[in-house]
C-alpha positions as CSV (number, residue, x, y, z in Angstrom):
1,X,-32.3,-51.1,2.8
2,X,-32.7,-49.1,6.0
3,X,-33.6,-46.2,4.4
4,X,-37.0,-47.9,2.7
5,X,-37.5,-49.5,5.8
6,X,-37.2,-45.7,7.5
7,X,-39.3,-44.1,4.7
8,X,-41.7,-47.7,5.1
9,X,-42.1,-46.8,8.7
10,X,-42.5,-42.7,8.9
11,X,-44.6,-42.5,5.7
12,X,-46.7,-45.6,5.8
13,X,-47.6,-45.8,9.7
14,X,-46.9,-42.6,11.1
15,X,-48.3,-40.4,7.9
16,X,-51.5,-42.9,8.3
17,X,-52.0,-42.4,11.8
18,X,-51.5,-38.1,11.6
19,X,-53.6,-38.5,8.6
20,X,-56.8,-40.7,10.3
21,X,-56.5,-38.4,13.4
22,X,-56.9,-35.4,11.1
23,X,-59.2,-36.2,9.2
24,X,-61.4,-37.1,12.3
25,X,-60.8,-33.8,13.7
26,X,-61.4,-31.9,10.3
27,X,-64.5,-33.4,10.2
28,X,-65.3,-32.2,13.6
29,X,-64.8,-29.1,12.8
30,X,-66.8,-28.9,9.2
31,X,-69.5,-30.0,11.6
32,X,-69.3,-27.5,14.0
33,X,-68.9,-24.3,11.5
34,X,-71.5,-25.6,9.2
35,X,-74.2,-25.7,12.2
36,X,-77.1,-23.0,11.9
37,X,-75.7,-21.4,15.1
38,X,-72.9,-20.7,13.3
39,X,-74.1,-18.7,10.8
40,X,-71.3,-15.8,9.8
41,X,-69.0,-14.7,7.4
42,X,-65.5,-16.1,10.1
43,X,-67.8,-19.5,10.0
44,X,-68.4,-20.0,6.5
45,X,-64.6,-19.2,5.5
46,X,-63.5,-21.5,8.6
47,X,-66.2,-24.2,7.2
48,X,-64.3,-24.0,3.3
49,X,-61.0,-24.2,5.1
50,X,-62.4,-27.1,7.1
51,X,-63.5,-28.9,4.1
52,X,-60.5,-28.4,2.0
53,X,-58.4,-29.4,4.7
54,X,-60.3,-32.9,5.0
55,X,-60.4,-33.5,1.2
56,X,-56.7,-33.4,1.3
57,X,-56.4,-35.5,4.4
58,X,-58.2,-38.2,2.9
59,X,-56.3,-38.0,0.0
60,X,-53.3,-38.1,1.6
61,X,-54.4,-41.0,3.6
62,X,-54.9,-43.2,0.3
63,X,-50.6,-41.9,-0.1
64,X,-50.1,-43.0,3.5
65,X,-51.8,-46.1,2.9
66,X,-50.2,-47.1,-0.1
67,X,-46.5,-46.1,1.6
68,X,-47.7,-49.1,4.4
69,X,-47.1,-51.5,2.1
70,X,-43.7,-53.2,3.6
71,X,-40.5,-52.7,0.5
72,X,-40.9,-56.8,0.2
73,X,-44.4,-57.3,-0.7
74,X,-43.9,-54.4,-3.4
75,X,-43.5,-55.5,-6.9
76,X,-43.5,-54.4,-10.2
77,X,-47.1,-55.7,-10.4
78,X,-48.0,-53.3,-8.3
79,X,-47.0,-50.3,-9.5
80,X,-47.6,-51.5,-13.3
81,X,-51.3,-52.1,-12.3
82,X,-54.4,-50.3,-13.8
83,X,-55.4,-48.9,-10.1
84,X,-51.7,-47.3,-9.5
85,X,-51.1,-46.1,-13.2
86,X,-54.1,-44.1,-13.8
87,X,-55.4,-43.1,-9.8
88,X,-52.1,-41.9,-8.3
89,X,-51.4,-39.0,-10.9
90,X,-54.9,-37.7,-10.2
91,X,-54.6,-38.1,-6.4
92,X,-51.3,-35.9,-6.4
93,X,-52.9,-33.3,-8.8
94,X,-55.9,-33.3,-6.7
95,X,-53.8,-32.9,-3.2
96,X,-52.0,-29.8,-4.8
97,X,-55.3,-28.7,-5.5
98,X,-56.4,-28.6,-1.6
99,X,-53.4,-27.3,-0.8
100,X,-53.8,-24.0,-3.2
101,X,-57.4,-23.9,-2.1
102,X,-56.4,-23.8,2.3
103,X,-53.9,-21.1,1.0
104,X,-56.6,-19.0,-0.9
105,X,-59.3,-19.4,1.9
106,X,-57.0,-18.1,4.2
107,X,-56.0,-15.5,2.4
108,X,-59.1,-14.6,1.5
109,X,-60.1,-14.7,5.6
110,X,-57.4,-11.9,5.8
111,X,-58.8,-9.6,3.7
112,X,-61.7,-10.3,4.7
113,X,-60.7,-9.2,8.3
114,X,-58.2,-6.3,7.1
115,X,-61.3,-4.9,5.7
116,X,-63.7,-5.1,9.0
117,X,-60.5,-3.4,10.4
118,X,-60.0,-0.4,7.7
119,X,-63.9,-0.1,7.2
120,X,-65.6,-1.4,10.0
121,X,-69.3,-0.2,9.3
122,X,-69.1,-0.7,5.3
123,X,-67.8,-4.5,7.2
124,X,-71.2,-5.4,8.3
125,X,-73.3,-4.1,5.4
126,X,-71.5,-6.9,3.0
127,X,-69.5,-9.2,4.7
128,X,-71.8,-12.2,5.2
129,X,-72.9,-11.8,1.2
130,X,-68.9,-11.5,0.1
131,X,-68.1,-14.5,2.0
132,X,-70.9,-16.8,0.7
């Protein structure tokens, strides 16, 4: 019984609380990069990382919230309703998603910056068009 009550407490108010704060601050930051001043190749990669990163947070804030639920009030109601049985398999499938698509961005931002390193004039003829 301590064990749920552990998992209750780490996953349901602590993962909700990381996951709020964020989001908030991945939002910040796909408002920052996506500001006309911020026009560049580094800001349009660091603006899809931004947004991936706050899909999944708010994805994994509907998990969070759903772990909050204290072991008692969980029943086999629940997890046999319509909202459970058909949302929850899409929401996991969907969080993998985001997480392939940081790891791509950012891999993509290292090439990206191996090649302004190897080829640092040919750089600035296409970066801006390669990243968009």
């Amino acid at each position: 019984m301590w064990l749920m009550l552990f998992t209750h407490y780490l996953f349901g108010y602590v993962g909700t609380a990381i996951c709020s704060i964020g989001l908030v601050l991945a939002l910040c930051s796909v408002y920052i990069f996506t500001r006309r001043q911020m026009r560049s190749a580094v800001a349009t990669y660091l603006a899809g990382l931004s947004i991936s990163d706050s899909c999944l947070l708010s994805l994994g804030l509907v998990i969070a919230i759903n772990s909050s639920i204290p072991p008692e009030k969980q029943s086999e109601l629940f997890y046999s309703s319509h909202l459970h049985k058909y949302l929850f398999p899409y929401v996991y499938a969907c969080i993998i998603w985001f997480q392939f698509t940081s790891v791509w961005v950012t891999i993509g931002f290292a090439v990206d910056r191996w090649f302004a390193i190897k080829w640092p004039m040919l750089h600035y003829t296409y970066s801006s068009k390669r990243a968009w």
